[in-house]
Steps between C-alpha positions, in 0.01 A plus 500: 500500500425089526817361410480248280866521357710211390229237437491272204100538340629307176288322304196627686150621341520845732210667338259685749781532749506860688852617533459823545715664809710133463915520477548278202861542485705190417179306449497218221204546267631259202235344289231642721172642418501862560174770470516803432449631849792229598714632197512869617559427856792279351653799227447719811754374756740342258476864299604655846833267614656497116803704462524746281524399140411144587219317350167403710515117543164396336585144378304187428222627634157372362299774434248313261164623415545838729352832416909706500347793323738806615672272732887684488744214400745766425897425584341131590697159435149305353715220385324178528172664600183381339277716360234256307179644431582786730410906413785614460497761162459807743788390742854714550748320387780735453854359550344199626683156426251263301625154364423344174109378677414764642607772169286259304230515730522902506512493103188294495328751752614803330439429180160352586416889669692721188279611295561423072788733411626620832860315634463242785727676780789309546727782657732514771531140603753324615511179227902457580658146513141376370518248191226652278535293155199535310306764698312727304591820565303686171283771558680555862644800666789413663672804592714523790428105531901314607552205313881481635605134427177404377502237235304478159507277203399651108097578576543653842766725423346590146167595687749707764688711222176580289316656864775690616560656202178597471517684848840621461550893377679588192865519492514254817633122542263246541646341875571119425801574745574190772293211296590147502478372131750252574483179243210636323440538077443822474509505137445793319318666797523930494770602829505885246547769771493295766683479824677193537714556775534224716263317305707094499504349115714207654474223248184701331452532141541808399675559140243587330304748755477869412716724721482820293523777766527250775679567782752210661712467747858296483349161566212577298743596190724177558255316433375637148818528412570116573142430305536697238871402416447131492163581271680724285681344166860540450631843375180638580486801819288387784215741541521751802394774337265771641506356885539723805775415715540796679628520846648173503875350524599364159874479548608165407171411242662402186323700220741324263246458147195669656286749337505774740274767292300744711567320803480721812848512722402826729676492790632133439846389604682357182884376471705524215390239312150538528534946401726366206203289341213777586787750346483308178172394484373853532751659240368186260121646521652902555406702163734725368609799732304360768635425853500166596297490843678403858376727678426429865714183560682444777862434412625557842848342610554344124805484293415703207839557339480521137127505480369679193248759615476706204184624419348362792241636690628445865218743660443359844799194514687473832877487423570541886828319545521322131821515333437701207834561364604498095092450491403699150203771634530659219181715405346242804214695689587527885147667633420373845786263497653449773884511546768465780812704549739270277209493231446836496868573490495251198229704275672825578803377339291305228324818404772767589717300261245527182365883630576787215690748603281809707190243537383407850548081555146348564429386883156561450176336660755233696420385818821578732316471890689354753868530392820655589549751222764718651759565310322374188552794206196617375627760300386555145230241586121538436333389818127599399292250679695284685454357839689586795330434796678394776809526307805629651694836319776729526426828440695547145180236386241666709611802285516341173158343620337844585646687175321188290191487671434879509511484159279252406199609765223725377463869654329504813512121579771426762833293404516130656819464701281280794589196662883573435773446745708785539598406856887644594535686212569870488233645300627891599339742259280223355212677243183277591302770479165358328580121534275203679742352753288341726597142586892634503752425726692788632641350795851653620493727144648805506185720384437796738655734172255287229255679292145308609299846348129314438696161550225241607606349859372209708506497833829314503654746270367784739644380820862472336452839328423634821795358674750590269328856504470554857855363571674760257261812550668764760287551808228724475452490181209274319524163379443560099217290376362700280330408155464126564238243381371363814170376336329203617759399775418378862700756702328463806775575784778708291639742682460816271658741768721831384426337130423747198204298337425789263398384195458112592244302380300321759180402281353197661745454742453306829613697821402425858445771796909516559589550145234718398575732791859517433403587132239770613818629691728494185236638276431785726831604521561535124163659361453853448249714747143508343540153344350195555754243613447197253332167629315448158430137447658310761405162628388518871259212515438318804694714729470659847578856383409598857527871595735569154571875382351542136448884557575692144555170314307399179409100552362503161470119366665362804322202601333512880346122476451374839729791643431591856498890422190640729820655747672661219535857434377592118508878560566687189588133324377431166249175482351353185140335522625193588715590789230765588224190504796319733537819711070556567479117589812433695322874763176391436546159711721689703280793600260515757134492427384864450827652458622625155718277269855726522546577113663898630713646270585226224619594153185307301601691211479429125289146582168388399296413832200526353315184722728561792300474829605822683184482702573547880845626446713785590668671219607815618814618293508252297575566111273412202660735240410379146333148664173368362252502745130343493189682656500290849890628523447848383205533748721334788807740437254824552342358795883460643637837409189714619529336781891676526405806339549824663199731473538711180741313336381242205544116496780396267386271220743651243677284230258196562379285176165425589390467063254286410343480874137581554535825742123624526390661797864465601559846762788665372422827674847657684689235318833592273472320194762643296676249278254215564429326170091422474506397137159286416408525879145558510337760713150599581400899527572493902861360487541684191404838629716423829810443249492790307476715798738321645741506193417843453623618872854363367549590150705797423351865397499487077485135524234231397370240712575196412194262435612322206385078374235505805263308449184690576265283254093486571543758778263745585749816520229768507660854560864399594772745450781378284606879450845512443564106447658281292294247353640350222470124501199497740213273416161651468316219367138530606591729792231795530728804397312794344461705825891500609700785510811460272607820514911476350441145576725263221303248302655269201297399270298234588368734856455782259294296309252365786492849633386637127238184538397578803424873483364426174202280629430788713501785349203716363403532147693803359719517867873449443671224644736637773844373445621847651867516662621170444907396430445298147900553449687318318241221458410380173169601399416377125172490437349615837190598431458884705223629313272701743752535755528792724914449434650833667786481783545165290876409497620320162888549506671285314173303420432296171160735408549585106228236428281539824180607425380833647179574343313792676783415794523857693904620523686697670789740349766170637347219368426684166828566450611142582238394259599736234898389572423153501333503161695739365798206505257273335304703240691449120648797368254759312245287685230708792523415792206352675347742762123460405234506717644598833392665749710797609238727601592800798891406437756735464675388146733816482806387344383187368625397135226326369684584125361186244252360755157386434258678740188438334220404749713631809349720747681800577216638736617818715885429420805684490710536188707791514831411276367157456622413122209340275740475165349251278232375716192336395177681684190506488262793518365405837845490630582792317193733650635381838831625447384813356234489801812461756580878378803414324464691130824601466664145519649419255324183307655323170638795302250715564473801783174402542157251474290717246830539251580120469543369152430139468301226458156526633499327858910551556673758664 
């Protein structure tokens, strides 16, 4: 590096100068011409020796007529520096220092670049200490721009309120805050919700300016008041109304004749004086029944004896260490105020004092944190509400405090007793059973005999619990800790030894290697054999879990983020997806290549891993009872358990919800598939054929096999067996059906309907359509259209078939019988029942009542009808012949002993 440090090149035309690998620390460049190559050079070194938070010493330079476009002026001190006729529109000047020159310069260069409409950017400079009288600020954006000390006359500040309110959002202050308007007119000029603090009116005119919803500070205020007093006529109240002086000090402001209405006081300190005026102005302007607003004052370390409250609204207002007594609170509104001990002690007596006899004295909603309330009665009192945090009680009020509390909470939510301080106190036999006390102090208290059933604990809480427990629990015996709320605490490093955890709630709790194998301990000790020791939804993130027992523990929801858990022993433990996704890519990186991924003998139950990459992994034993599994998974798991299969004995893929995956060609041969749900999974004739045989090697004797809600749509199924099947809620759409055997094979409706379709299209003219030996039962049928089946072997049992239609259908005795009991219940009285048109040719009818039954048209070809009853019923002579054909003359038929002696109508018998 040349060193060129230290030198005085003031007043010099150094344009064309190279300074590039030149120390220019120290050096004096005032008044000199700079270019741009000299410029960078010069924000370059000086950039790298300022301190932190210090400006970059860029003054009275001349940087006339350069081209500065992009050059970064950012946290630069540019006082002084000329910029005439330089490009400087596109240059950073973010919390750069300009001065009055060199803003007006950047206006001129801006505006001149802006196109009609858009604002010239004016943000984030640093304009403080700079006089700016007249500038014309409209149409800028000067957001974030620091005008601290700045001074303005009338027109510049006019032009500065109008832009920033038209960049500020709704419902915020426009920042005039630190402004020098010293000595200046300002007339009638618009300060409404504006930020004033700071802002120095010294000897300006301001009487007449709007303040509505400004904010001031003290100064700010003394100096309207003085204005507006000496321009306000005798008798008259000088005009503070609606001004913000939240925040601020007022204590000693004389409000005396000042119009105070909707003036903001939050969080202001006021004196006696000063809460006696706002007290009567606001009661002037209350309506009737209202309450007159103080709320949110601070009246902190005031004498406020004799002070009428009544009917004030005192939500919010600090009394800490004011002298309240003989003040009249009388129906006053105490929510969120705030109270010491001799204040509270005060409005207990107040209210106890006017309290009807058997009703509770009102301590609601007050804000009580950080005192000494031992020994303070709260008996009879309503606490509902109120604020104790950090506040110091005796066990006769943590009582009282409990009893009011539980009362008021809603069923299942817990009851607030945190952040109390029950330190020393002997809290033996203490119900907080269902209560929040996390934030409480229980040092040196006397609780190893408390009650903490589903108590909420923080670590804190835990660690003093555990103390006191371990301190008064015999030797040998366990540490009771049973039934806490442990949820979302950092308990890395407890020492859960000899503990009884059962029942504790660790959801989302943090625990380190130490603590979580002294909890595996504990947890071990206490669960039953056969059940799964409970690590649900822990937080283990980020930790070295390092060789760690999990064996027969169910990590469901517990959180393995950036765990080091390739080392740790899952067998038989329960894993989500997540933790099983964890799991595969914490082995993966650690496993060699060309050896298997170690997922043996995992409980993947009841998950949906559909997506999972098992590919190149061992999963011998492991369980995927009732888990969804995808085609790549399913195809990996029967790879991996053929492998381990002894000869003769069939792969286990039982209780496995593989529904809606496509499964064609999938080889299910030797495989035990009993249980496995396949609803909507579509197969193709080979994995299809595969399955059945397979389901069929497993299914008990008398039994159907279960093939129900496939999905077996536009398949080619040619002669498959489903003999013996259960098929209801199968989809047949399109698939090529008519040749499959469904001997006692199950349909519903809508499979009983494709088949009819199917074997329809096929069959011959004048050939029955063979819907032999199917299981219709209980199905309802309405309307199914059987005419020209070949129906015998048919099962209808319980079916809905009254109004099926069976023209020229061939029965059998069975389903006749169902047929004629079926529409028997429907047929009106007196009514024949409709049995026209069958066919029940080469049947043996013996026995059958076909009493009141229209037979005309139906075929009793080479049937059997000894004792069958024919009272009533409507024949034809065709059918008639036939029965007297089938050899049966002395059968009895109407009233008649036989055909030739009938007496009726012609056509009727």
């Amino acid at each position: 590096m040349v060193d060129l440090t230290n030198l005085d090149l003031s007043y010099e035309d150094l344009r064309g100068i190279d300074f590039s690998h030149c120390d220019l620390t120290g050096t004096d460049f005032s008044a000199s011409k700079l270019d741009r190559a000299g410029l960078e050079r010069l924000i370059a070194v000086r950039k790298a020796v300022a301190h932190e938070g210090e400006l970059v010493d860029l003054t009275n330079l001349d940087l006339s007529d350069q081209d500065l476009s992009d050059i970064d002026f950012s946290n630069c001190d540019l006082r002084g520096t000329d910029f005439t006729g330089a490009t400087i529109e596109k240059a950073i000047f973010t919390k750069a220092r300009l001065d009055r020159a060199g803003l007006e310069q950047l206006i001129a260069a801006r505006k001149a670049a802006t196109p009609e409409g858009e604002l010239v950017d004016l943000t984030n400079l640093d304009l403080s200490y700079q006089d700016l009288s007249d500038i014309d600020f409209s149409h800028c954006d000067l957001w974030g721009t620091d005008f601290t000390a700045a001074k303005l006359n009338w027109a510049a500040l006019e032009r500065l309120i109008a832009a920033l309110k038209a960049t500020t959002r709704e419902g915020e202050l426009v920042d005039l805050g630190g402004l020098n308007l010293s000595g200046q007119d300002l007339g009638n000029i618009d300060f409404s919700h504006c930020d004033l603090t700071g802002t120095d009116f010294t000897g300006a005119i301001i009487d007449k300016a709007n303040f509505t919803k400004a904010r001031l500070d003290r100064a700010g205020l003394e100096r309207l008041i003085a204005a507006r007093k000496a321009a306000t006529p005798e008798g008259e109240l000088v005009d503070l109304t609606n001004l913000d002086l939240s925040y601020e000090d007022l204590r000693g402001i004389d409000f005396s004749h000042c119009d105070l209405t909707g003036t903001d006081f939050s969080a202001s300190k006021l004196d006696r004086a000063g809460l006696e005026r706002l007290i009567a102005v606001r009661k002037a302007v209350a309506h009737e029944g209202e309450l007159v607003d103080l709320t949110n004052l601070d009246l902190s370390d005031q004498d406020l004896s004799d002070i009428d409250f009544s009917n004030c609204d005192l939500t919010g207002t600090d009394f800490t260490g004011a002298i309240i007594d003989k003040a009249n609170f009388t129906k006053a509104n105490f929510t969120k105020a705030r109270l010491d001990r001799a204040g509270l002690e005060r409005l207990i007596a107040a209210r106890k004092a006017v309290a009807q006899e058997g009703e509770l004295v009102d301590l609601t909603n007050l804000d009580l944190s950080y005192e000494d309330l031992r020994g303070i009665d709260f008996s009879h009192c309503d606490l509902t509400g109120t604020d104790f945090s950090e506040s110091k009680l005796d066990r006769a009020g943590l009582e009282r405090l409990i009893a009011a509390r539980k009362a008021a909470t809603p069923e299942g939510e817990l009851v607030d007793l945190t952040n109390l301080n029950l330190s020393y106190e002997d809290l033996s036999d203490i119900d907080f059973s269902n209560c929040d006390l996390r934030g409480t102090d229980f040092t040196g208290a006397t609780i190893e005999k408390a009650i903490f059933t589903k108590a909420r604990l923080d670590r804190a809480g835990l660690e003093q619990l555990i103390a006191a427990r371990k301190a008064a629990t015999p030797e040998g015996e366990l540490v009771d800790l049973t039934n806490l709320d442990l949820s979302y605490q950092d308990l890395s490093d407890i020492d859960f030894s000899h503990c009884d955890l059962w029942g504790t709630d660790f959801t989302a709790a943090k625990l380190n290697w130490a603590a979580l194998e002294r909890l595996i301990a504990a947890l071990k000790a206490t669960t039953r054999e056969g059940e799964l020791v409970d690590l649900t939804n822990l937080n283990l993130s980020d930790q070295d879990l390092g060789d760690i027992d999990f064996s027969h523990c169910d990590l469901t929801g517990t959180n393995f983020t950036g765990a080091t858990i390739d080392k740790a022993n899952f067998t038989k433990a329960r894993l989500d997806r997540v933790g099983l996704e964890r799991l595969i890519a914490a082995r993966k990186a650690a496993t060699p290549e060309g050896e298997l991924v170690d997922l043996t003998n995992l409980d993947l139950s009841y998950e949906d891993l559909r997506g999972i990459d098992f590919s190149h992994c061992d999963l011998t034993g492991t369980d995927f009872s009732e888990s969804k599994l995808d085609r790549a998974g399913l195809e990996r798991l029967i790879a991996a358990r053929k492998a381990v299969a002894h000869e003769g004995e069939l792969v286990d893929l039982t209780n496995l919800d593989l529904s809606d995956q496509d499964l064609s060609d999938i080889d299910f041969s030797n495989c035990d598939l009993r249980g496995t749900d396949f609803t909507a999974a579509k197969l193709n004739w080979a994995a299809l054929e595969r399955m059945i045989a397979a389901l069929k090697a497993t299914t008990r004797e008398g039994e159907l096999v279960d093939l129900t809600n496939l999905n077996l749509s536009d398949q080619d199924l040619g002669d498959i067996d489903f003999s013996h099947c259960d098929l209801r809620g199968t989809n047949f759409t399109g698939a090529t059906i008519e040749k499959a055997n469904f001997t006692k094979a199950r349909l519903d409706r809508a499979g009983l309907e494709r088949l009819i379709a199917a074997r329809k299209a096929v069959a011959q003219e004048g050939e029955l359509v063979d819907l032999r030996n199917l299981n219709l039962s209980y199905e309802d049928l309405s309307d199914i259209d059987f005419s020209h089946c070949d129906l015998r072997g048919t099962n209808f049992t319980g079916a809905t078939i009254d109004k099926a239609i069976f023209t020229k259908a061939r029965l059998d005795r069975a389903g006749l019988e169902q047929l004629i009991a079926a529409r028997k219940a429907t047929t009106r009285r007196r009514a024949l029942v409709d049995l026209m048109d069958l066919d029940l040719s080469d049947q043996d009818l013996g026995g059958i009542n076909f009493s009141h039954c229209d037979l005309r048209r139906t075929n009793f070809t080479g049937v059997t009808i000894d004792k069958a009853i024919f009272t009533k019923a409507k024949l034809y002579p065709a059918g008639l012949k036939q029965l007297i054909a089938a050899g049966k003359a002395t059968t009895r038929i109407g009233r008649s002993k036989g055909p030739e002696s009938v007496r009726s109508r012609p056509g009727e018998y």
